[in-house]
C-alpha positions as CSV (number, residue, x, y, z in Angstrom):
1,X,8.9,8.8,25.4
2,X,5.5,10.0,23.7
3,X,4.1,8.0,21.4
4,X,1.5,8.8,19.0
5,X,-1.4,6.5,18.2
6,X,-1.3,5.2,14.4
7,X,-5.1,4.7,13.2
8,X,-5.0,2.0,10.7
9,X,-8.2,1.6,8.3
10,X,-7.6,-1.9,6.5
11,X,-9.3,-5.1,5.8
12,X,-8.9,-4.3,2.1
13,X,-7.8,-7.0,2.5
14,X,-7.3,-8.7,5.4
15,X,-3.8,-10.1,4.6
16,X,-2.5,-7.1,4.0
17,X,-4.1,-5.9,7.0
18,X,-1.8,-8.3,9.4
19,X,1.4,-7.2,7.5
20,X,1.0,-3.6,8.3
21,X,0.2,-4.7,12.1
22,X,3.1,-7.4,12.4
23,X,5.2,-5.1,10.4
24,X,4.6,-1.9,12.8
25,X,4.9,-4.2,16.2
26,X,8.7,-5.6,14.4
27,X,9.6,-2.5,13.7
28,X,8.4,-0.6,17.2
29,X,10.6,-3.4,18.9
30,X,13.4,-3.1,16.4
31,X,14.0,0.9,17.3
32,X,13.0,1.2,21.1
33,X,13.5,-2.8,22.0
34,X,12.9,-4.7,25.0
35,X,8.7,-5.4,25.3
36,X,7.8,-1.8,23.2
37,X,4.7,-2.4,20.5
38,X,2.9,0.7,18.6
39,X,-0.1,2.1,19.5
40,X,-2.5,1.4,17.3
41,X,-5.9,1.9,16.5
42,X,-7.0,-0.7,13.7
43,X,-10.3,-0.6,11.7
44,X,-10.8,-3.7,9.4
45,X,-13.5,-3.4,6.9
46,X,-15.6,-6.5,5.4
47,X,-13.6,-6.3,2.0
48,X,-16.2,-8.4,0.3
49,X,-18.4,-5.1,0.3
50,X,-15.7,-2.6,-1.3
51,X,-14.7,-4.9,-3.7
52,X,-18.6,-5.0,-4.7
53,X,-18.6,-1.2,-4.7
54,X,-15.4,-1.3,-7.0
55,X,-17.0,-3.8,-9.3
56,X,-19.8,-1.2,-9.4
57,X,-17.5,1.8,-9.9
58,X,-19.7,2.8,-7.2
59,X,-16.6,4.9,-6.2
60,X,-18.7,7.4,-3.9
61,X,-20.5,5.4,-1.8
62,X,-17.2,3.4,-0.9
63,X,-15.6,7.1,0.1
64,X,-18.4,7.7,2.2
65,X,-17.2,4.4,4.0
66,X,-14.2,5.3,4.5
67,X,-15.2,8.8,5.2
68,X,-17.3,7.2,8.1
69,X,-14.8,5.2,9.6
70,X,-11.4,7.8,9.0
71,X,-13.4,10.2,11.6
72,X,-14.5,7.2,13.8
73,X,-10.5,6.0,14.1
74,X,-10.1,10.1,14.9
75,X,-13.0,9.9,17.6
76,X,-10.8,6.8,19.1
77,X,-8.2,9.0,20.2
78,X,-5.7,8.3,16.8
79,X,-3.6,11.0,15.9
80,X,-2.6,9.8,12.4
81,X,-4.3,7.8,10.2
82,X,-3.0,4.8,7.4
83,X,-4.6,3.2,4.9
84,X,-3.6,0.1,4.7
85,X,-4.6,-0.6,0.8
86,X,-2.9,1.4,-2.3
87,X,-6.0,1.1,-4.3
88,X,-8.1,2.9,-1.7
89,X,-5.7,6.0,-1.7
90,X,-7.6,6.6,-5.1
91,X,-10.8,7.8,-2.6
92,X,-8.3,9.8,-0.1
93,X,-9.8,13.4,-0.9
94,X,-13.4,12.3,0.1
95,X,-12.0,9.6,2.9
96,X,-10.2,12.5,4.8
97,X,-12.8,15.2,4.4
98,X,-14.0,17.0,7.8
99,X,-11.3,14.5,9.2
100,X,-8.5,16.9,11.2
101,X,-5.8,14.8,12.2
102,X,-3.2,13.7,9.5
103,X,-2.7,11.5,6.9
104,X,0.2,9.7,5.6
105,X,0.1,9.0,1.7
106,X,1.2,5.8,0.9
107,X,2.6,6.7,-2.7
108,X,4.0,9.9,-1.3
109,X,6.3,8.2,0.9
110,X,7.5,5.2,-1.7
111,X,8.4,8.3,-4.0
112,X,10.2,9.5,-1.7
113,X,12.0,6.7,-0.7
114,X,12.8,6.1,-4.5
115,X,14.3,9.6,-5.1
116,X,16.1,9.0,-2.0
117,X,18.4,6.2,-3.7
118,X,18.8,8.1,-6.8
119,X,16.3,6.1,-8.6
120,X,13.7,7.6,-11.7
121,X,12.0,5.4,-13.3
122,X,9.9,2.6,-11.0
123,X,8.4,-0.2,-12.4
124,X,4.8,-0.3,-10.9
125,X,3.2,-3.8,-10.3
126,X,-0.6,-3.3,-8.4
127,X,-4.1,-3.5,-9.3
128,X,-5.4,-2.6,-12.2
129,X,-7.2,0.7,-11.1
130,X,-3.3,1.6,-9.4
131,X,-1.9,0.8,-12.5
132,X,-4.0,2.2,-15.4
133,X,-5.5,5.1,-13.5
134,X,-4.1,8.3,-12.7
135,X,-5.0,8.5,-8.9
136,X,-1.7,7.2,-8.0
137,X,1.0,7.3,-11.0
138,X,0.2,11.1,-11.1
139,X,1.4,11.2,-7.4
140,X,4.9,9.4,-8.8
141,X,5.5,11.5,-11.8
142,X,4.8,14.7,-9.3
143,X,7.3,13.9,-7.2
144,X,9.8,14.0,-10.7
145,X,9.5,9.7,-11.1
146,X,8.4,8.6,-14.1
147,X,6.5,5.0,-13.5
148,X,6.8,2.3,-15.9
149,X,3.7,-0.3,-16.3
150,X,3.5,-3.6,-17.3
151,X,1.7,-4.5,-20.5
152,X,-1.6,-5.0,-21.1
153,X,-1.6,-9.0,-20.5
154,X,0.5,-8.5,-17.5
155,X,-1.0,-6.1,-16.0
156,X,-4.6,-8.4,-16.4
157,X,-2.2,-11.2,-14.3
158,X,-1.1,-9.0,-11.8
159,X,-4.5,-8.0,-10.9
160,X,-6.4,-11.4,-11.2
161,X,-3.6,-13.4,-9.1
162,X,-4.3,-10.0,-6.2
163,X,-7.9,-10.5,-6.1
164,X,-8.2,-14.5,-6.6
165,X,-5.5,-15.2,-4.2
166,X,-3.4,-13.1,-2.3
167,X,-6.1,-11.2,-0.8
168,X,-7.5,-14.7,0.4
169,X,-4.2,-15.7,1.6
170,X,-3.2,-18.3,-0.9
171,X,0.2,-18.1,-2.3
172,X,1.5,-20.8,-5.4
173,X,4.9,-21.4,-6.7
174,X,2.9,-20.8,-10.4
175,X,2.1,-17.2,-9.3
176,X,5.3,-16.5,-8.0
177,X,6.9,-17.5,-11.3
178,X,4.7,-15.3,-13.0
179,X,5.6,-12.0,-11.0
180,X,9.2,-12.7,-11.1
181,X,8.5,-13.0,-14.8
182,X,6.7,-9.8,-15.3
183,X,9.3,-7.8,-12.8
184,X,11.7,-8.8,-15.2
185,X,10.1,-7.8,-18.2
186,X,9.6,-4.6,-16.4
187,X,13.2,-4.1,-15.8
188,X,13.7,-5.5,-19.5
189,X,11.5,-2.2,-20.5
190,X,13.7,0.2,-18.3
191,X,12.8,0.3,-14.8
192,X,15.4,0.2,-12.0
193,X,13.7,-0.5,-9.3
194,X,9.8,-1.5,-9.0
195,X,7.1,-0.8,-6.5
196,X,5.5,-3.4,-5.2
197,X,2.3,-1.5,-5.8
198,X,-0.2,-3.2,-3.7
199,X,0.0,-4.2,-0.2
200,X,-0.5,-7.9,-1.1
201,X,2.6,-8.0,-3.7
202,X,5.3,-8.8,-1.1
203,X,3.5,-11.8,-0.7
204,X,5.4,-13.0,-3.5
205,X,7.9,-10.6,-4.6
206,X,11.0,-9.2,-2.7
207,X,14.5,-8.1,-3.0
208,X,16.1,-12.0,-3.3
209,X,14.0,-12.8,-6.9
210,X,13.4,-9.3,-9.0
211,X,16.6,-7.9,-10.5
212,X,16.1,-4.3,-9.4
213,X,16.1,-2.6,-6.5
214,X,13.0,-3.2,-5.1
215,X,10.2,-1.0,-2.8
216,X,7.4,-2.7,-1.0
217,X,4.9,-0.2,-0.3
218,X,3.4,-1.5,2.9
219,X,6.9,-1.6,4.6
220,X,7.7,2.0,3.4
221,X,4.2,3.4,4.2
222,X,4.8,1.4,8.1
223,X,8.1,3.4,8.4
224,X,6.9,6.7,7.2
225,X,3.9,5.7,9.8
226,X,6.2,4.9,13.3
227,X,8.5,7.9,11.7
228,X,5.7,10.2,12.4
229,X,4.5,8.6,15.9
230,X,7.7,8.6,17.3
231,X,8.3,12.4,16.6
């Protein structure tokens, strides 16, 4: 068996960095078994400098970073590249320019995982740039979904409890109240099913407390990932 090495550009941040590699190394040993792992290639940024550059809106120079380091994983000998943040993908164009190997679309593959259970209409819980920008809902509705967002207020908690704690790691019963809370009120609104829209979400949310079917992105986007490695 051949498998192809999975680049991985993360540390944005760097919990959601060590889901995609635990994930990818459970799920390698899940489908071949006995001592198998993934080959991996992993690049993990200093996430305290994008998220300056996203404060900024300096949206260019943090492409060019990513630009830098998508052909440094493809000059390490990976043959398909991840990026291991759902915000980021809003930079995906410039990251993968002059870059030859392929790249897996993280919103792309939770669409298509959604159509694939007959599902339409995906509640969307992320960042604030996933959620109120186009980059990423006008991937969904391409694909024939039509995402539904929290409201304003909620959508201003989803993103402050990302960036104060999940991305540092810190999970609170308080925070977890409030995302079940807004996942309901998103199913109250007329989603059935919700994306867990940023790769720090399934921190707190999963199938067992949001009454929808439920997509974490990071899981999908490591499946769709080993799918392609393993041929």
């Amino acid at each position: 068996m051949i498998m192809k090495t999975i680049g991985i550009l993360g540390g944005m941040s760097a919990a959601s960095t060590q889901i995609y590699y635990r994930e990818l190394c459970n799920m390698t040993r899940s489908r071949l078994g006995g001592l198998h792992s993934p080959e991996l290639l992993i690049r993990s940024l200093d996430f305290a400098k994008i998220e300056a550059l996203q404060m900024k809106g300096d949206w260019n120079a943090a492409g060019a970073v990513l630009n830098d380091e998508a052909k440094a994983l493809e000059r390490g000998g990976a043959q398909v590249i991840v990026l291991a943040t759902n915000t980021m993908h809003k930079l995906v164009d410039q990251m993968m320019a002059g870059v030859k190997i392929p790249f897996i679309h993280i919103a792309d593959a939770t669409a298509q995982a959604i159509r694939a259970q007959g599902l339409k209409s995906p509640g969307l819980m992320a960042t604030a740039f996933t959620m109120e920008q186009s980059f990423y809902t006008e991937r969904l509705m391409a694909a024939g979904l039509n995402p539904v967002l929290p409201n304003e207020t909620d959508r201003a908690e989803t993103h402050r409890i990302i960036y104060e704690e999940l991305c540092k790691d810190v999970t609170t019963d308080q925070s977890t109240a409030a995302y079940v809370a807004i996942a309901k009120r998103l199913a109250e609104s007329g989603a059935d099913c919700l994306i867990l829209g940023c790769t720090e979400v399934g921190m707190l949310l999963n199938q067992r407390n949001v009454p929808v079917p439920v997509f974490d992105t990071t899981l999908i986007h490591c499946a769709a990932a080993l799918d392609y490695a393993l041929g």
